[in-house]
N, C-alpha and C positions, 0 to 999 in steps of 0.2 A: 526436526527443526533445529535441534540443540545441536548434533553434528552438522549441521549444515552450517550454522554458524559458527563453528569453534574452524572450521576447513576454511571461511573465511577469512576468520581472525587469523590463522596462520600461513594465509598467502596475501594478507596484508590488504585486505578487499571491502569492502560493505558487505553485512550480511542481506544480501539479496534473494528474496524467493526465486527458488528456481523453476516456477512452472509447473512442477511435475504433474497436479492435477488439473491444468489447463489446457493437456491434448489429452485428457483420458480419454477413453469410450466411454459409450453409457453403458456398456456391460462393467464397465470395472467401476463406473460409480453406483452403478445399482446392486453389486457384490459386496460395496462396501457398506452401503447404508441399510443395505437387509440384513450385514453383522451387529449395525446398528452403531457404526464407528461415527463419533462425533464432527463436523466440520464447519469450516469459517467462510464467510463471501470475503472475496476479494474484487476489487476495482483494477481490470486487466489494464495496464498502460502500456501502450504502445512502445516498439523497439526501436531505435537508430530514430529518432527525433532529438531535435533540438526546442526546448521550450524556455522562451523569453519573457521577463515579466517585469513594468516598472513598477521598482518599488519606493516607496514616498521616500525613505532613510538610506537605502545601499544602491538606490538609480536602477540602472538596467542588470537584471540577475539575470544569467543562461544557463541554464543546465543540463547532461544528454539527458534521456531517457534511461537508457541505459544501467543508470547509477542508482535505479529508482524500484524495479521489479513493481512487482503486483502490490498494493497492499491490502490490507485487510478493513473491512469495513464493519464487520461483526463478528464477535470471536465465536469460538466455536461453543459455548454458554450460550448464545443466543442472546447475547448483549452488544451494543454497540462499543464502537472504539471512541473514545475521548474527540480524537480530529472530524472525526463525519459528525458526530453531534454538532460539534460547534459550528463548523461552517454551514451546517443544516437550519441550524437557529439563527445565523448572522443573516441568512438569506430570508429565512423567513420573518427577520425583522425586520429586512431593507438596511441593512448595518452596510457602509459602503467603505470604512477605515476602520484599522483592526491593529494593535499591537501588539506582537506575539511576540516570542522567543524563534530565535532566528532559524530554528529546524521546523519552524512549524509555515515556513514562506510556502 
């Protein structure tokens, strides 16, 4: 992941996941988890989409897909991430406005 990001950083990109285990086989996931190699869920998002959203403060936000890759929803500790928490709890409180910090749209 570290080089993947730094190959990013020097083509001037977002560090995006690149999938690699999202066409594995089950032979090379089952290889890896009988080394007993740790791993993380990710939330696959879709490619070449356009996703539009109003938001109460910046109006109509659009963004590709694209810019976005997989992310992670629990790291590979078997802990959640910060963002699936919250919006897990916003919903299950019926929380219908929310003010975040602007990477967090």
């Amino acid at each position: 992941i570290t080089a993947m990001k730094e190959k990013a950083a020097e083509e001037g990109k977002p560090p995006i996941y690149s999938g690699k285990w999202a066409s594995a086989s089950r032979e090379e996931v089952d290889e890896m988890l009988a080394k007993g190699e740790t791993y993380a869920v990710r939330f696959r998002v879709p490619q070449d989409e356009l996703v539009t959203i109003q938001d109460a403060i910046r109006g109509e936000v659009t963004w590709n897909t694209n810019t976005l890759g997989d992310f992670i929803i629990m790291r590979s500790d078997g802990s959640p991430v910060y963002n699936f928490c919250v919006a897990v709890d916003d919903a299950d409180m019926d929380i219908t406005e929310v003010v975040r910090a602007e990477e967090h749209l």
